[in-house]
N, C-alpha and C positions, 0 to 999 in steps of 0.2 A: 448392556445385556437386557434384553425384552424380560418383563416379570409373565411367566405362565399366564398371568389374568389380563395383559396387554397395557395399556398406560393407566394411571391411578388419577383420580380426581379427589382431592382431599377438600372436605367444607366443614366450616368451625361457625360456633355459635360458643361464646362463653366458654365453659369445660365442657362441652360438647363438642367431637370431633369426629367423621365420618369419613370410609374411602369408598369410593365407589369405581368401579375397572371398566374397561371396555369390553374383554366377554361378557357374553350375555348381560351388559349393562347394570349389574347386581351391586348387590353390598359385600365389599370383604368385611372389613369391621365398622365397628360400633363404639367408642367410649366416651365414657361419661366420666367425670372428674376422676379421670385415670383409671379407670373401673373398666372391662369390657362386657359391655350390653349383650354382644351376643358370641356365641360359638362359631367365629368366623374361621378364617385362615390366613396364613403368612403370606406375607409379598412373593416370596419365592415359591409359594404351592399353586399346584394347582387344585383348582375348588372338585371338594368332592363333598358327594353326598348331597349335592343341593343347597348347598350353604348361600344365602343370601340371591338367589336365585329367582329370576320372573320368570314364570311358567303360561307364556303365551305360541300360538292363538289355542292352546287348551292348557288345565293345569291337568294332573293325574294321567290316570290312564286309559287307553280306549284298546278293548279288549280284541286279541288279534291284527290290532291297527285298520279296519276294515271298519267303514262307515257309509250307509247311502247318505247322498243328499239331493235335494230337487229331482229324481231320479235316477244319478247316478252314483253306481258303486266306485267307491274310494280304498285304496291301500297305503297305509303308510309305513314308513320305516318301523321295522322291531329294533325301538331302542331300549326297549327291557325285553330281551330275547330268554334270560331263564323263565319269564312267567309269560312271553309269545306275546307278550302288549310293548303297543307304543305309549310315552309316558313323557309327560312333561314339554309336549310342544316342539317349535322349533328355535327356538332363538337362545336357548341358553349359551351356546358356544358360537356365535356369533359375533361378528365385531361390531359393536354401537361405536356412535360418533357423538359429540359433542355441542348441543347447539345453542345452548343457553349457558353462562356462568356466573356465581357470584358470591364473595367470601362464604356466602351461609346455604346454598343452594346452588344446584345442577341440575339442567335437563339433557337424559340422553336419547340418544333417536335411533330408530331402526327404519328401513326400509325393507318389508317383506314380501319378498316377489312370488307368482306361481309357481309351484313345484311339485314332483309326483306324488299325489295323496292329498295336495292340499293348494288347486288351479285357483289361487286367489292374491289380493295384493292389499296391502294394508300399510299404513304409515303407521306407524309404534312410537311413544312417546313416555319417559319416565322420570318425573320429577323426582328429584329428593329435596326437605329443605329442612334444617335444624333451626329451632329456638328453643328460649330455656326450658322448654317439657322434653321436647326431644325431636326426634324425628317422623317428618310424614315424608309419605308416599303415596305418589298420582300417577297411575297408569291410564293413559289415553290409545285407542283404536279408532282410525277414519277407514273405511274402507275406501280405497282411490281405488278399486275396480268397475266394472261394467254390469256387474251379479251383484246378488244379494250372495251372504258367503257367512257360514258359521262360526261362531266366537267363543273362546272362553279364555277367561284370566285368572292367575292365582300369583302368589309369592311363596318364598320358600326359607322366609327367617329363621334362626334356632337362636332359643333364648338360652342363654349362658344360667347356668343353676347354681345357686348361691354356696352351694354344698360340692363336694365331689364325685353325686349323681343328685338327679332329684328327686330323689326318694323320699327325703323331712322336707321336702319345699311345700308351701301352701299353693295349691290351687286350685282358680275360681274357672271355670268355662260355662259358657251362655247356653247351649245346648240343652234342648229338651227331649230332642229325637238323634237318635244316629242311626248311619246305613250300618246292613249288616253284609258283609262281604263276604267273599267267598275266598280261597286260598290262592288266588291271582292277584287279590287287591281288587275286583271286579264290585257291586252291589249288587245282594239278590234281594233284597228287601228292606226292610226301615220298622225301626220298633222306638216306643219311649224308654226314656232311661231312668224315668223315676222309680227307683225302688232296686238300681244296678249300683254292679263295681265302678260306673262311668255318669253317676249323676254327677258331675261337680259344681253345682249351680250356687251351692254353699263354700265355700274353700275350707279346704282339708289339704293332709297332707297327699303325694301323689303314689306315697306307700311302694309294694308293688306291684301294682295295676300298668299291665303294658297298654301302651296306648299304639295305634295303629289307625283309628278312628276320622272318620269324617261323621262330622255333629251338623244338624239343623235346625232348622224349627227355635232360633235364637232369639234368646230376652235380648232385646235393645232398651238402652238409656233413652229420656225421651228426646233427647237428638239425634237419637235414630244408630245409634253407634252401639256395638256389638263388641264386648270385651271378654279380651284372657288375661290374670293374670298369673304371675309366677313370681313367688315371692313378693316383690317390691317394683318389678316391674311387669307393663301392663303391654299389651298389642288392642289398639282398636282397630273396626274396620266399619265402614258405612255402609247402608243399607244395599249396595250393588254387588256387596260380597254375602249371599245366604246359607254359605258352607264354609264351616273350618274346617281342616282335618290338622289333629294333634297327635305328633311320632314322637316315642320315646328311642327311636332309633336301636333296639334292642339289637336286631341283629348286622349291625353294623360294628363291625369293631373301631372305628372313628367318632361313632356317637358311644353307642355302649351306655345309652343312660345318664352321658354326661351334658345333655343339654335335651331340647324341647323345642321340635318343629312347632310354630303357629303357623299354620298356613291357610289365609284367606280364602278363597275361592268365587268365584261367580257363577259355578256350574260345580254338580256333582261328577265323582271320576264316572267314567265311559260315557259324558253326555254327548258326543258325537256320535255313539253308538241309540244312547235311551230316548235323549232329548230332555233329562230332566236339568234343568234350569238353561239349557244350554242357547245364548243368543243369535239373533240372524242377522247381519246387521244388512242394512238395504244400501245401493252404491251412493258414496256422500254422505252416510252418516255416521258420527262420531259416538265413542261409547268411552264415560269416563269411570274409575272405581280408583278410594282413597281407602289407606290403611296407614296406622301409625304407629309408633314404638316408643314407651315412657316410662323412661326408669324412672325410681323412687316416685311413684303416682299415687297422689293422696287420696 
């Protein structure tokens, strides 16, 4: 019998152990000396809510799914029809192939063809590799079309909370500024968060402060790496990711609080609509962005 997520790729490093499927090429789970890292799902489910999920060629939303580009107007799918936006790309239910293997790493591969709302072609590429800190992740874009053709990348981790919500969990996020959105999940502007319920530049508990947030304007380490932590475990991501957005999943009766989207980004949500951070990539050229996952990080 087919598992809902399609065939599983299992890679071990130590007591580190990862699956990663063929939809949408993502992570089901995560663990760590029998520990599980993040709030995945079962072999037999199917992924909801975004659980481990790559959010390409956009992460978020783009408002209405209507976007010009080069001068032309674009439509794409309402796949968040209660709030009339498209959200999260095309490739999450998608079947990836397999092109790289090896006890401690996997790379899967997409082939993205033209399609309505988005006449462009891209080769897609996603590493995963475990060693004893944990896991990384390297998402690559070649555009193999004849156009230049708009880009954006995100992931869609949920870090598992030490607690049974993460309400007494410590958390640090890099974020100096965040959008302020509108009741779509849209951005109508951007403020600093020093002196808000949403400074966490210091870690504190996460109390209950809903998070719903995309953060900018990120302290980076001077290796250029931009950190969340939760508890004990930590997400980085390198400087090609300048947005997180962090979900407390409230109204979601499958999160409910019980775990904690990190989700990277490379562009803010509707930058196929705003343009803000949003890439172009030219025919031939490739666009890499790395993020990573590490429990107990000292």
């Amino acid at each position: 019998m087919t598992a809902p997520s399609g065939f599983q790729v299992e890679i071990r490093s130590g007591d580190h152990a990862a699956w990663i499927v063929e939809v949408g090429g993502g992570i089901r789970r995560y663990v760590a000396a029998g520990t599980d890292v993040l709030d995945g799902y079962a072999e037999d489910e199917i992924c909801h809510s975004g659980r481990g999920q790559l959010l390409l060629p956009w992460p978020n939303r783009v408002r209405d799914g209507r976007y010009s580009f080069e001068g032309a107007e674009r439509q794409l799918a309402l796949t968040e029809p209660s709030a009339h936006n498209a959200i999260h790309g095309l490739v999450r239910w998608a079947s990836w192939s397999v092109a790289e293997r090896a006890g401690d790493r996997v790379v899967m591969a997409y082939a993205l063809h033209p399609q309505p709302g988005y006449p462009h072609s891209l080769d897609l590429t996603a590493e995963y590799r475990l060693d004893g800190r944990g896991l990384a992740v390297t998402t690559t874009a070649t555009n193999v079309g004849d156009a230049p053709c708009p880009f954006g990348a995100g992931a869609h981790p949920y870090l598992a909370a030490p607690g049974p919500t993460v309400d007494a969990s410590m958390l640090r996020a890099p974020g100096r500024a965040r959008l302020v959105s509108d009741e779509r999940g849209i951005p109508v502007g951007r403020e600093p968060v020093q002196g808000t319920e949403l400074d966490f530049r210091t870690a504190r508990p996460v109390g209950e402060t809903v998070l719903d947030t995309c953060f900018t304007d990120l302290e980076r380490d001077p290796d250029g790496r931009a950190r969340v932590r939760l508890g004990d475990t930590e997400v980085w991501f390198d400087d090609a990711y300048p947005y997180v957005m962090l979900f407390t999943g409230d109204p979601l009766a499958d999160v409910a609080r019980r775990s904690l989207a990190v989700e990277p980004m490379t562009c803010a949500p509707n930058a196929l609509q705003s343009g803000d951070g949003l890439l172009v990539l030219a025919p031939g050229e490739t666009f890499s962005a790395s993020f990573g996952i590490e429990p107990n990080a000292s």
